[in-house]
PyMOL Python script that loads the backbone (N, CA, C, O; Angstrom):
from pymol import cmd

cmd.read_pdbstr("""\
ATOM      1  N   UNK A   1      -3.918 -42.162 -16.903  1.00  0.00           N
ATOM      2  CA  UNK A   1      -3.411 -43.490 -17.114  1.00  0.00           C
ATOM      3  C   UNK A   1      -3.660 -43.946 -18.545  1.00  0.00           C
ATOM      4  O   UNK A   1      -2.979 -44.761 -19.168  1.00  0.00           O
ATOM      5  N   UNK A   2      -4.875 -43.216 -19.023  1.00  0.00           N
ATOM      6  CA  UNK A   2      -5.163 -43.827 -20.412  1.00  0.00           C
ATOM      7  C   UNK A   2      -4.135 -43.785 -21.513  1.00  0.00           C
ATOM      8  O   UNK A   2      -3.873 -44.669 -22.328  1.00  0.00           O
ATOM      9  N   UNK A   3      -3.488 -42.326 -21.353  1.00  0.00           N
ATOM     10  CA  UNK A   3      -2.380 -42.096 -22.318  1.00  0.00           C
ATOM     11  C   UNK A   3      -1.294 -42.544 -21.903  1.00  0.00           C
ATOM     12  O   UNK A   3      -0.570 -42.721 -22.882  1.00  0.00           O
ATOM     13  N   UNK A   4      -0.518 -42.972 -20.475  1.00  0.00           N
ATOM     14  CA  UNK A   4       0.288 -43.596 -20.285  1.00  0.00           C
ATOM     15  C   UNK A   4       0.369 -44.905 -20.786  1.00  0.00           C
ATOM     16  O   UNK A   4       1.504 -45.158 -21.191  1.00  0.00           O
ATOM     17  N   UNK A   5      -0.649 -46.073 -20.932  1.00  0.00           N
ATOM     18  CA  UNK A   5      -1.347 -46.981 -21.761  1.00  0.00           C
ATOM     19  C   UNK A   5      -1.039 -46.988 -22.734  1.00  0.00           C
ATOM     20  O   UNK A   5      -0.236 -47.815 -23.165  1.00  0.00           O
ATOM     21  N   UNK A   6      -1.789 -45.677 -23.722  1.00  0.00           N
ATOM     22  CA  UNK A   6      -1.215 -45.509 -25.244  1.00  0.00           C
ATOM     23  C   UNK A   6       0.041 -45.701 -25.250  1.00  0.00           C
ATOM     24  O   UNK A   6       0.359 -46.868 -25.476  1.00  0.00           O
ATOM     25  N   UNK A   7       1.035 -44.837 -25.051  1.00  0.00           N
ATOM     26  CA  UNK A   7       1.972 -44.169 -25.181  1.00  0.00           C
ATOM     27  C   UNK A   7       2.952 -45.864 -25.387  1.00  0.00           C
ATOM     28  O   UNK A   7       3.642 -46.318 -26.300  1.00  0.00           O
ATOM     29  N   UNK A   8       2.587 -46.320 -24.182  1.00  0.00           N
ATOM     30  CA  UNK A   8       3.625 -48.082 -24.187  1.00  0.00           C
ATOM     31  C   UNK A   8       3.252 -48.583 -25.242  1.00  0.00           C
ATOM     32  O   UNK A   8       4.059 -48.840 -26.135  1.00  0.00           O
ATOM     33  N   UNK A   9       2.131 -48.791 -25.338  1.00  0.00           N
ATOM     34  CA  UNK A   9       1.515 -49.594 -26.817  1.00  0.00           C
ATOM     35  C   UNK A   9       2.091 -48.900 -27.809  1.00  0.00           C
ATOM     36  O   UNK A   9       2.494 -49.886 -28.425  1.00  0.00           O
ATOM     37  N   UNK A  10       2.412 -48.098 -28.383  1.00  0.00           N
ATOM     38  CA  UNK A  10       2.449 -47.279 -29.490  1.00  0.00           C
ATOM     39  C   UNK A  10       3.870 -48.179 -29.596  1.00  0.00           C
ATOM     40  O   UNK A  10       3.845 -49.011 -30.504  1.00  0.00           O
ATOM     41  N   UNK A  11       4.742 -48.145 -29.031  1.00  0.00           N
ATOM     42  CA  UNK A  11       6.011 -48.405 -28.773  1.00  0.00           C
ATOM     43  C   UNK A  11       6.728 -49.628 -29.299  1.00  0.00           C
ATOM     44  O   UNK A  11       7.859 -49.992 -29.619  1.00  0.00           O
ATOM     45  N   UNK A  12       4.869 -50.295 -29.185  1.00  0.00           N
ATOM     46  CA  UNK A  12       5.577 -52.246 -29.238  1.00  0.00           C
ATOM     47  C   UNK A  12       4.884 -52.715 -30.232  1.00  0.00           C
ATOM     48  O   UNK A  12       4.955 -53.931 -30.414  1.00  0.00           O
ATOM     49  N   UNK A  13       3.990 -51.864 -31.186  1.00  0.00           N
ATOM     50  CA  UNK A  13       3.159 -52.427 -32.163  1.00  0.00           C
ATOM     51  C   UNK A  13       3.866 -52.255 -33.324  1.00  0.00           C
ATOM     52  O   UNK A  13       5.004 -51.806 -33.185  1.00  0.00           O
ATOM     53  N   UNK A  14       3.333 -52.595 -34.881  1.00  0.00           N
ATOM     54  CA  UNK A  14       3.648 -52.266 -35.702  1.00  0.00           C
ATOM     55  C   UNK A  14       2.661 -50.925 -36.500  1.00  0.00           C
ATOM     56  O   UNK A  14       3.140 -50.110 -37.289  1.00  0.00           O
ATOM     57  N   UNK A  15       1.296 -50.967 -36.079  1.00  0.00           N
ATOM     58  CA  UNK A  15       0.573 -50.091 -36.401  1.00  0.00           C
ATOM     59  C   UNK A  15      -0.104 -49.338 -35.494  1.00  0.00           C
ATOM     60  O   UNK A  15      -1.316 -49.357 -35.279  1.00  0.00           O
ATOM     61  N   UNK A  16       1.098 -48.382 -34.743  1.00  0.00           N
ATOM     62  CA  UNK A  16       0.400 -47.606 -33.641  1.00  0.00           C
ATOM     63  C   UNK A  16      -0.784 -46.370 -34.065  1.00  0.00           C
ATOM     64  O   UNK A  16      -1.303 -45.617 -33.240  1.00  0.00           O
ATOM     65  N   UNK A  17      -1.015 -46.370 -35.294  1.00  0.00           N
ATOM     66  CA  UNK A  17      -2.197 -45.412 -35.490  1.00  0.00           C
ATOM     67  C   UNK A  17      -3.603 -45.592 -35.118  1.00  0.00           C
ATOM     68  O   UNK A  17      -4.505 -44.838 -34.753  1.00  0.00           O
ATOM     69  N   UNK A  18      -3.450 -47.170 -35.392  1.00  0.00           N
ATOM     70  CA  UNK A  18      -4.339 -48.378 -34.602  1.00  0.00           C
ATOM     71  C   UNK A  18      -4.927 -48.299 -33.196  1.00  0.00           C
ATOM     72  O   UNK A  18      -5.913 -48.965 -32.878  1.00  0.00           O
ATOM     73  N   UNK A  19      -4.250 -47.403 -32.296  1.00  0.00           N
ATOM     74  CA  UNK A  19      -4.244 -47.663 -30.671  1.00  0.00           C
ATOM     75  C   UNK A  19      -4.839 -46.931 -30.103  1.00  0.00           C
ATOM     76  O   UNK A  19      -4.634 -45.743 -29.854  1.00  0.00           O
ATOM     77  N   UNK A  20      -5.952 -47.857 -29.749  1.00  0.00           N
ATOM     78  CA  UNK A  20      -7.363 -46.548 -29.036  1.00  0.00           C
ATOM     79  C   UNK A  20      -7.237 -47.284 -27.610  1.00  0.00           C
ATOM     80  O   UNK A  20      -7.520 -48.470 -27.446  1.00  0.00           O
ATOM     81  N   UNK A  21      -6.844 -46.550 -26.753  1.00  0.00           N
ATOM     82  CA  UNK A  21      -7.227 -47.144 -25.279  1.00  0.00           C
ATOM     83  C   UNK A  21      -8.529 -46.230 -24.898  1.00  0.00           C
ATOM     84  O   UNK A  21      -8.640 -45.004 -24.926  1.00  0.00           O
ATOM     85  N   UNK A  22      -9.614 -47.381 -24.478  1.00  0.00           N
ATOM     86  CA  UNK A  22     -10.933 -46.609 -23.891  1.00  0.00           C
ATOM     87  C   UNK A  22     -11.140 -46.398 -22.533  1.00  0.00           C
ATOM     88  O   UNK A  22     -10.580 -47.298 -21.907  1.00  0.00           O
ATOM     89  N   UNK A  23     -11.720 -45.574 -21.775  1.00  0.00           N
ATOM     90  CA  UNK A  23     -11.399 -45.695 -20.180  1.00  0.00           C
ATOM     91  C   UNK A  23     -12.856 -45.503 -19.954  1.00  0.00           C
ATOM     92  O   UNK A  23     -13.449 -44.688 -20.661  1.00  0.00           O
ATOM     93  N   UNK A  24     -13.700 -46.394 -18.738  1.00  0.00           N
ATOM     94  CA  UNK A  24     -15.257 -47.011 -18.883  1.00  0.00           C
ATOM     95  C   UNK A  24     -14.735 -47.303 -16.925  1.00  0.00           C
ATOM     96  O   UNK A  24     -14.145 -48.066 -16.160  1.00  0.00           O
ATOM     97  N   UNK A  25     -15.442 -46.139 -17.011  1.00  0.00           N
ATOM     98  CA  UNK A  25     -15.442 -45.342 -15.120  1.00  0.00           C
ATOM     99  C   UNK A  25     -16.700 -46.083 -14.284  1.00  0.00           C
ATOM    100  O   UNK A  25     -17.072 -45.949 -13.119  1.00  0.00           O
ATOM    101  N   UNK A  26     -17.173 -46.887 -15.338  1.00  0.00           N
ATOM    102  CA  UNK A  26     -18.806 -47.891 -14.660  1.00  0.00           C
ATOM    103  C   UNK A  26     -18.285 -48.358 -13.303  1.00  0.00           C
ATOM    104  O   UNK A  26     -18.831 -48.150 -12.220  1.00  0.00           O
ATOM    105  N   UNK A  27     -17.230 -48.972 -13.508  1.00  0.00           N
ATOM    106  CA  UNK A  27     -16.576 -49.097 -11.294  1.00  0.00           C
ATOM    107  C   UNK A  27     -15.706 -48.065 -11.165  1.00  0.00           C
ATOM    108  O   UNK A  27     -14.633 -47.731 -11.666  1.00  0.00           O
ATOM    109  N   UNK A  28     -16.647 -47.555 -10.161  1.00  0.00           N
ATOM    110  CA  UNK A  28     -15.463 -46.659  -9.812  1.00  0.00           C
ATOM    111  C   UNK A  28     -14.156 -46.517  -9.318  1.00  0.00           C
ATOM    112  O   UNK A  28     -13.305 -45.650  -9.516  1.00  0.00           O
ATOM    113  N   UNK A  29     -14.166 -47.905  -8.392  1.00  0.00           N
ATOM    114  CA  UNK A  29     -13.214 -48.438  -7.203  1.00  0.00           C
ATOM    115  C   UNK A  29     -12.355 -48.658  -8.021  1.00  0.00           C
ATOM    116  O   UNK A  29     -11.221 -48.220  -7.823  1.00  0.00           O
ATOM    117  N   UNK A  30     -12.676 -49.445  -9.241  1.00  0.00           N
ATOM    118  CA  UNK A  30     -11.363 -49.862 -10.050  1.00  0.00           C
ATOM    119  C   UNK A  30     -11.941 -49.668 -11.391  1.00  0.00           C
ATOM    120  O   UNK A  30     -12.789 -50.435 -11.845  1.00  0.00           O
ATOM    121  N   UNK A  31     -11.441 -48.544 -12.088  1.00  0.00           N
ATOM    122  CA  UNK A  31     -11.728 -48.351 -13.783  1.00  0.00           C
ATOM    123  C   UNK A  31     -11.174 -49.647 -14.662  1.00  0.00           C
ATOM    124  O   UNK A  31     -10.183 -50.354 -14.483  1.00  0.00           O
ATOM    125  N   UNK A  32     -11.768 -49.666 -15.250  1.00  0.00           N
ATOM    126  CA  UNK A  32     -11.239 -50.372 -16.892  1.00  0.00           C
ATOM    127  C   UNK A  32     -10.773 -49.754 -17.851  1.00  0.00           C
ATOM    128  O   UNK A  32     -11.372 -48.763 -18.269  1.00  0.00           O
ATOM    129  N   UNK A  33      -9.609 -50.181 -18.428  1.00  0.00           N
ATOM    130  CA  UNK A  33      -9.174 -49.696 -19.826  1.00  0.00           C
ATOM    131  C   UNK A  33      -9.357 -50.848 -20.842  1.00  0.00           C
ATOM    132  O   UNK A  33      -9.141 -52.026 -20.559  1.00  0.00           O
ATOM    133  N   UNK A  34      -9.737 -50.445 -21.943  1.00  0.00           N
ATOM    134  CA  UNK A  34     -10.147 -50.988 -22.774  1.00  0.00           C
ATOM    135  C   UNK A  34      -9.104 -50.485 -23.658  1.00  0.00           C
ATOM    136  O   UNK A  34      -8.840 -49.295 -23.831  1.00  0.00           O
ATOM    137  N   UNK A  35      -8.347 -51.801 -24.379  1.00  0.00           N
ATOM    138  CA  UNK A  35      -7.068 -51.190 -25.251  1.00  0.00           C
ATOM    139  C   UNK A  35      -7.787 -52.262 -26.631  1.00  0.00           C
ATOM    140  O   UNK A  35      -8.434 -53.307 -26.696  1.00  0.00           O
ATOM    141  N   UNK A  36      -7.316 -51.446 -27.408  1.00  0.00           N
ATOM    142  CA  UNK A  36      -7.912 -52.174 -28.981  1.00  0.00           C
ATOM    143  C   UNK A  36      -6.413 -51.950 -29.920  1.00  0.00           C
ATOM    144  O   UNK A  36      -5.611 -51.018 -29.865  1.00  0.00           O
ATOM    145  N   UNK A  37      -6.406 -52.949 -30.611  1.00  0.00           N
ATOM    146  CA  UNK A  37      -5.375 -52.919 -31.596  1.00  0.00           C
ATOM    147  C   UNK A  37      -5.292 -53.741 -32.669  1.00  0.00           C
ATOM    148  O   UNK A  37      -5.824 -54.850 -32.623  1.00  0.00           O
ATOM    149  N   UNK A  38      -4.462 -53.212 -34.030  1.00  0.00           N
ATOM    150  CA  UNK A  38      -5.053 -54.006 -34.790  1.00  0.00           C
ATOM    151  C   UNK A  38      -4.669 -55.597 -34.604  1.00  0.00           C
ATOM    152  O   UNK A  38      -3.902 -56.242 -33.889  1.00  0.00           O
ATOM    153  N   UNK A  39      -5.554 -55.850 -35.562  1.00  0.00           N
ATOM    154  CA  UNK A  39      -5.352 -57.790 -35.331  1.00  0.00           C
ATOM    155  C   UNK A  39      -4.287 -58.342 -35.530  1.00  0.00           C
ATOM    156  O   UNK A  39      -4.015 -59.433 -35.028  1.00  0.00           O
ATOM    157  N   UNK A  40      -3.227 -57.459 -36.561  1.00  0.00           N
ATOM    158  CA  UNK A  40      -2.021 -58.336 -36.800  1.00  0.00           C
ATOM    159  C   UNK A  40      -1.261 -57.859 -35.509  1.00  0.00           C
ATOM    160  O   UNK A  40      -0.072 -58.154 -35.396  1.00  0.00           O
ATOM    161  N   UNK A  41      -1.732 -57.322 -34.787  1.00  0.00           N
ATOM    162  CA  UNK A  41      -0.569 -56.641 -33.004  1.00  0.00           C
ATOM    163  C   UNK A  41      -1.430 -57.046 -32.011  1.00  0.00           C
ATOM    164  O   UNK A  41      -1.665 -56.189 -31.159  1.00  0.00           O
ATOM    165  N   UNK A  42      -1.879 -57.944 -31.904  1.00  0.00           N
ATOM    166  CA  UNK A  42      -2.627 -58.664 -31.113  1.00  0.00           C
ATOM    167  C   UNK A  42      -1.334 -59.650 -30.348  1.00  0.00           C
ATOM    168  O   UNK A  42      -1.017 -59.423 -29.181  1.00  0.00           O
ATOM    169  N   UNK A  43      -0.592 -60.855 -31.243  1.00  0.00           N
ATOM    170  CA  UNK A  43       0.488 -61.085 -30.392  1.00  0.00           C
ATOM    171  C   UNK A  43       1.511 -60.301 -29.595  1.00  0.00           C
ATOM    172  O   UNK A  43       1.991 -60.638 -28.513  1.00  0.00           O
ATOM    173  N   UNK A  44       1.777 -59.186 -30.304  1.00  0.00           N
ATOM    174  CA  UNK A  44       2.560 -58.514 -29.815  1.00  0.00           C
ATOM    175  C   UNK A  44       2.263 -57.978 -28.552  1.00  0.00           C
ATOM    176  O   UNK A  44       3.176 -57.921 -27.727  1.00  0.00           O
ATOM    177  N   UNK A  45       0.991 -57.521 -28.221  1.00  0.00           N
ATOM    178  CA  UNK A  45       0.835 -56.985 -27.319  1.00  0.00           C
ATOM    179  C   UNK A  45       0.607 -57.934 -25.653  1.00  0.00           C
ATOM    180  O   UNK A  45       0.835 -57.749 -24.458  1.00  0.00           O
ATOM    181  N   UNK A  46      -0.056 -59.129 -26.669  1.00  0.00           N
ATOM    182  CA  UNK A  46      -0.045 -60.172 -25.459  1.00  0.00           C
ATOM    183  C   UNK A  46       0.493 -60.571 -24.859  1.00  0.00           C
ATOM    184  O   UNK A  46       0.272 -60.836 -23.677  1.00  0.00           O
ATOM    185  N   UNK A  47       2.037 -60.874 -25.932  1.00  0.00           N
ATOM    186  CA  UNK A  47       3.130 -61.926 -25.847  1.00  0.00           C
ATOM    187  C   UNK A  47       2.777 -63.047 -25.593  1.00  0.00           C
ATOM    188  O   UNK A  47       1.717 -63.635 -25.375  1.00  0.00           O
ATOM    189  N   UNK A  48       4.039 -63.318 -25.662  1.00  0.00           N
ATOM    190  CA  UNK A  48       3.973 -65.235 -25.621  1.00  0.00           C
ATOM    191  C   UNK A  48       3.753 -65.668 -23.970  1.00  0.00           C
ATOM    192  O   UNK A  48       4.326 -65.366 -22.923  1.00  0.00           O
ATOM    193  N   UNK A  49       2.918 -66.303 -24.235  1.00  0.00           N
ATOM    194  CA  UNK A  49       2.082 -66.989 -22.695  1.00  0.00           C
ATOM    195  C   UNK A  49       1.448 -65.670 -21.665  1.00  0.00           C
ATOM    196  O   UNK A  49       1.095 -65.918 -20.513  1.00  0.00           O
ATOM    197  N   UNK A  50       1.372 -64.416 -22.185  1.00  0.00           N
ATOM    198  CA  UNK A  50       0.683 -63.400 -21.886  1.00  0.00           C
ATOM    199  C   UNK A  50       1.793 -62.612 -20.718  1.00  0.00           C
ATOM    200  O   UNK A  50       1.721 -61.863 -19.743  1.00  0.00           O
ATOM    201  N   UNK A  51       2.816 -63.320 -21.525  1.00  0.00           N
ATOM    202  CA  UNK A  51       4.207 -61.909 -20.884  1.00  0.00           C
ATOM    203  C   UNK A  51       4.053 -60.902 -20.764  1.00  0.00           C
ATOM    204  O   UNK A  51       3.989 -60.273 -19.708  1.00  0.00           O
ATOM    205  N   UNK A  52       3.896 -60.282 -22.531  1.00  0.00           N
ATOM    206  CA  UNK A  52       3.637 -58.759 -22.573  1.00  0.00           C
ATOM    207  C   UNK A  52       2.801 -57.739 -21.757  1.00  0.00           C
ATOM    208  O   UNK A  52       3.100 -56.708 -21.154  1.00  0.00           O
ATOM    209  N   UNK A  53       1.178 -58.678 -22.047  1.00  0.00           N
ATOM    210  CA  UNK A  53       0.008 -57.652 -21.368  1.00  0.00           C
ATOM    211  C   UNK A  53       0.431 -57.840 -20.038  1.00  0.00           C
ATOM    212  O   UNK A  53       0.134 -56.903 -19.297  1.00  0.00           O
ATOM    213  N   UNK A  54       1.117 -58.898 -19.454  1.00  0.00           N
ATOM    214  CA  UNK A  54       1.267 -58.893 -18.073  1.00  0.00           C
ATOM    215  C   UNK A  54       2.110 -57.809 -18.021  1.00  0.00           C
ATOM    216  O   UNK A  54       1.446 -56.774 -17.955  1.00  0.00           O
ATOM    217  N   UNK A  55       3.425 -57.591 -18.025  1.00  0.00           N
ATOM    218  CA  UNK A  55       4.165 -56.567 -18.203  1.00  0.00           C
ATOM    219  C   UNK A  55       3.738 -55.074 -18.356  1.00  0.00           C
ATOM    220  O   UNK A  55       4.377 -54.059 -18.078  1.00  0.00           O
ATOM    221  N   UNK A  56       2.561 -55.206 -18.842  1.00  0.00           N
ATOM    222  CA  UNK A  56       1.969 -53.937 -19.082  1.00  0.00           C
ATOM    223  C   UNK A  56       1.132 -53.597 -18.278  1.00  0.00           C
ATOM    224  O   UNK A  56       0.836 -52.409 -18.150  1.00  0.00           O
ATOM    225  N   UNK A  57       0.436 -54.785 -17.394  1.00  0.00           N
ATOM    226  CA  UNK A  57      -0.252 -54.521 -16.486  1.00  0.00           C
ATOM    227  C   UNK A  57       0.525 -54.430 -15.037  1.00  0.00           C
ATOM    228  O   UNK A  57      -0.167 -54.612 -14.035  1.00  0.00           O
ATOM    229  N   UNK A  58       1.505 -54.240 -14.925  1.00  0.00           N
ATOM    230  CA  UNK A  58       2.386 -54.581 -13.378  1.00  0.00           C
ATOM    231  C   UNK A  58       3.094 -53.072 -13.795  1.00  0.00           C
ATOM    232  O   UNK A  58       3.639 -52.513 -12.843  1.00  0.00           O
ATOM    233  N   UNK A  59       3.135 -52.520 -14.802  1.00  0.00           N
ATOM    234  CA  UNK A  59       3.718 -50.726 -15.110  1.00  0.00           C
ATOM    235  C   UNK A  59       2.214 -50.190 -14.811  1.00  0.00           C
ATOM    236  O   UNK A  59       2.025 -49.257 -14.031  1.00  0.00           O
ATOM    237  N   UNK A  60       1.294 -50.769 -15.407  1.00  0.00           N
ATOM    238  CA  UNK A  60       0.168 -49.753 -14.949  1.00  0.00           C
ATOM    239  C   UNK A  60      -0.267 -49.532 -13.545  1.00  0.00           C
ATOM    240  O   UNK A  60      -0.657 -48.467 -13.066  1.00  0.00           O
ATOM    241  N   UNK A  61      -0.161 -50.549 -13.017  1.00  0.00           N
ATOM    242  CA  UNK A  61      -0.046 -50.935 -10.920  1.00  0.00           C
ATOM    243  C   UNK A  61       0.504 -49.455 -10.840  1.00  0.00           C
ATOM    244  O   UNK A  61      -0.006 -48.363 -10.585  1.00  0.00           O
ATOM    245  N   UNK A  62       2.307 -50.088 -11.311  1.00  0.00           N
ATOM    246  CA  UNK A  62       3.034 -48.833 -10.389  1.00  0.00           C
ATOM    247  C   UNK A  62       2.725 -47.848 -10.953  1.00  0.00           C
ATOM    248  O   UNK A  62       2.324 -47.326  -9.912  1.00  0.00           O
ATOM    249  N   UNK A  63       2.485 -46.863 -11.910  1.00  0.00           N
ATOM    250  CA  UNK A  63       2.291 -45.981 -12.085  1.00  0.00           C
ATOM    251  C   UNK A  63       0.634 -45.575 -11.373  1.00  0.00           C
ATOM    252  O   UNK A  63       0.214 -44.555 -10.827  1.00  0.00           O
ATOM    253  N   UNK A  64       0.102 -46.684 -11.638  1.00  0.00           N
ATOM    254  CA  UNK A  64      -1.114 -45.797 -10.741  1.00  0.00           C
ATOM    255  C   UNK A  64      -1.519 -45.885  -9.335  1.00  0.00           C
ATOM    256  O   UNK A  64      -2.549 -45.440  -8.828  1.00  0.00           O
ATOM    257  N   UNK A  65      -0.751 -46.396  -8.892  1.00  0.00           N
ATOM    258  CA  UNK A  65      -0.390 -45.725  -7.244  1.00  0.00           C
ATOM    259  C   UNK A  65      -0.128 -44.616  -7.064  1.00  0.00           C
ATOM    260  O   UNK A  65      -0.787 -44.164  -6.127  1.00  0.00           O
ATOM    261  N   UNK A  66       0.647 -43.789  -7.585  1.00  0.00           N
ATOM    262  CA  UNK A  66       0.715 -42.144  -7.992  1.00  0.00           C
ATOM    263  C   UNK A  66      -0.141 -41.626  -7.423  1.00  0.00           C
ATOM    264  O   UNK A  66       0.156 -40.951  -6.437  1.00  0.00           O
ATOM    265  N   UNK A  67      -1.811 -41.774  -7.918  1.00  0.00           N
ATOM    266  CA  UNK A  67      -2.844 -41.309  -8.319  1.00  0.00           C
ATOM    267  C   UNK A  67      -4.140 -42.196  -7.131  1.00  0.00           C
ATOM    268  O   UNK A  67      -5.358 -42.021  -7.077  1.00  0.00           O
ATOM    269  N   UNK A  68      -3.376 -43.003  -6.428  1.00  0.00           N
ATOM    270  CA  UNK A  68      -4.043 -43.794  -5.213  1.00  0.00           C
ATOM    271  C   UNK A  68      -5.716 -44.433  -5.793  1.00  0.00           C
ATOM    272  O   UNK A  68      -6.837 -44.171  -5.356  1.00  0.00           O
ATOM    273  N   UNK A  69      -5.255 -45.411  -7.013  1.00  0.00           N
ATOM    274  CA  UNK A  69      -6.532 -46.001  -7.592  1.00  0.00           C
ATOM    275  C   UNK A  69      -5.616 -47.166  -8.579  1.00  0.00           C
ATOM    276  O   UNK A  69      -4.537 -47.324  -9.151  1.00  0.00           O
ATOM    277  N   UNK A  70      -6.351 -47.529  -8.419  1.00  0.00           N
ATOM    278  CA  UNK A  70      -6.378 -49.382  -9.501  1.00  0.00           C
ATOM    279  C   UNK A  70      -6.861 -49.315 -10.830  1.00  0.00           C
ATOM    280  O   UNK A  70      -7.816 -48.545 -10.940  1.00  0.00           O
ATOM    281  N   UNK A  71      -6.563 -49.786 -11.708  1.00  0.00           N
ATOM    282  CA  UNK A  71      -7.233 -49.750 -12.786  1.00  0.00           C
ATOM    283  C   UNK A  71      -6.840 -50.921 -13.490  1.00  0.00           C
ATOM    284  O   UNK A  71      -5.643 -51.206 -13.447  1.00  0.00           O
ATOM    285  N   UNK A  72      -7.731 -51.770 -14.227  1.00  0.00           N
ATOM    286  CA  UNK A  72      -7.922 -52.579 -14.852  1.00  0.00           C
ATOM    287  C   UNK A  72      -7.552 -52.695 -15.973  1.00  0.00           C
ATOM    288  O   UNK A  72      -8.198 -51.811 -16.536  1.00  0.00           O
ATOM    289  N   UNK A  73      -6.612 -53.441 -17.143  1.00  0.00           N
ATOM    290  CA  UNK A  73      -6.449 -53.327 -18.202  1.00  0.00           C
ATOM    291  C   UNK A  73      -7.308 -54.604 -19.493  1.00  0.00           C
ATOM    292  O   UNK A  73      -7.612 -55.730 -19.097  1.00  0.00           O
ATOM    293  N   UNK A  74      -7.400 -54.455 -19.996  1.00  0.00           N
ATOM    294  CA  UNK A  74      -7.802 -55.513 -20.675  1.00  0.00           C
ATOM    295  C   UNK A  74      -7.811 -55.167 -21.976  1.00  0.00           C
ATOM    296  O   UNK A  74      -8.236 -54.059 -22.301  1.00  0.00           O
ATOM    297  N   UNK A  75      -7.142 -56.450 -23.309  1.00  0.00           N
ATOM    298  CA  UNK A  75      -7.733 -56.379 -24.626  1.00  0.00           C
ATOM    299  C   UNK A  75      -8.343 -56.461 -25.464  1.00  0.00           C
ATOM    300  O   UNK A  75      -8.311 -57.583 -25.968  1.00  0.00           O
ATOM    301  N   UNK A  76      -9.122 -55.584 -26.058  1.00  0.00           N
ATOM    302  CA  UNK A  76     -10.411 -56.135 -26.935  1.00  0.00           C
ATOM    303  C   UNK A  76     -10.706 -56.540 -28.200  1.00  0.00           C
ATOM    304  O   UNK A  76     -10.454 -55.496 -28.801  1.00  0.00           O
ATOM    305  N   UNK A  77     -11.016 -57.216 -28.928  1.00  0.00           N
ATOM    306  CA  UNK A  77     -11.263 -57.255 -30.106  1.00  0.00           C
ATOM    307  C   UNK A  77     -11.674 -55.966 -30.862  1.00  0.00           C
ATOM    308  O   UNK A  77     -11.824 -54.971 -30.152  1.00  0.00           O
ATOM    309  N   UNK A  78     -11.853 -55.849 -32.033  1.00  0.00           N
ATOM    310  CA  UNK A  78     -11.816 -54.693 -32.283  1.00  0.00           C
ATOM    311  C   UNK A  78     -13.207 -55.007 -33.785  1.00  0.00           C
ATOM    312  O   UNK A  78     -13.526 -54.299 -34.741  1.00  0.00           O
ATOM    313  N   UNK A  79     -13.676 -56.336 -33.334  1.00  0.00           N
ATOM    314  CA  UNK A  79     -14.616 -56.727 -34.146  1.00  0.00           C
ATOM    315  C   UNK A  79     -15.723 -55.577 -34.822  1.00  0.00           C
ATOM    316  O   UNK A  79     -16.610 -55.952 -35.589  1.00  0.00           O
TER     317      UNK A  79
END
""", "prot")
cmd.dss("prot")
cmd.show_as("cartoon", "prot")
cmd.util.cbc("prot")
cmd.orient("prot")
């Protein structure tokens, strides 16, 4: 799922060299991805009123039903 993750992001940023998705297995039931990007693709990825990441999180659902597990997305600062 992590690179399926990348792979969308890469797509919608302006600096996809930028795009580290981290995957942090601490729950097992439901993993976290940790997506980082740079600061000026921070809107982009969010969108406006949190369209985008939503969007990105309702492809990650269906695709990871596939694989019969949940996973969590979230964006991080990259402080």
């Amino acid at each position: 799922m992590k690179e399926f993750v990348e792979k969308l992001v890469k797509e919608i940023v302006d600096r996809p060299e930028e795009v580290v998705v981290e995957e942090n297995l601490e729950n097992v039931r439901m993993p976290l991805l940790e997506l980082k990007v740079a600061k000026e693709d921070m809107g982009k990825v969010i969108g406006k009123r949190g369209k985008m990441i939503e969007a990105l999180r309702i492809l990650l659902a269906a695709a990871s039903k596939k694989h019969k597990k949940e996973y969590q997305l979230i964006v991080v600062d990259q402080d």
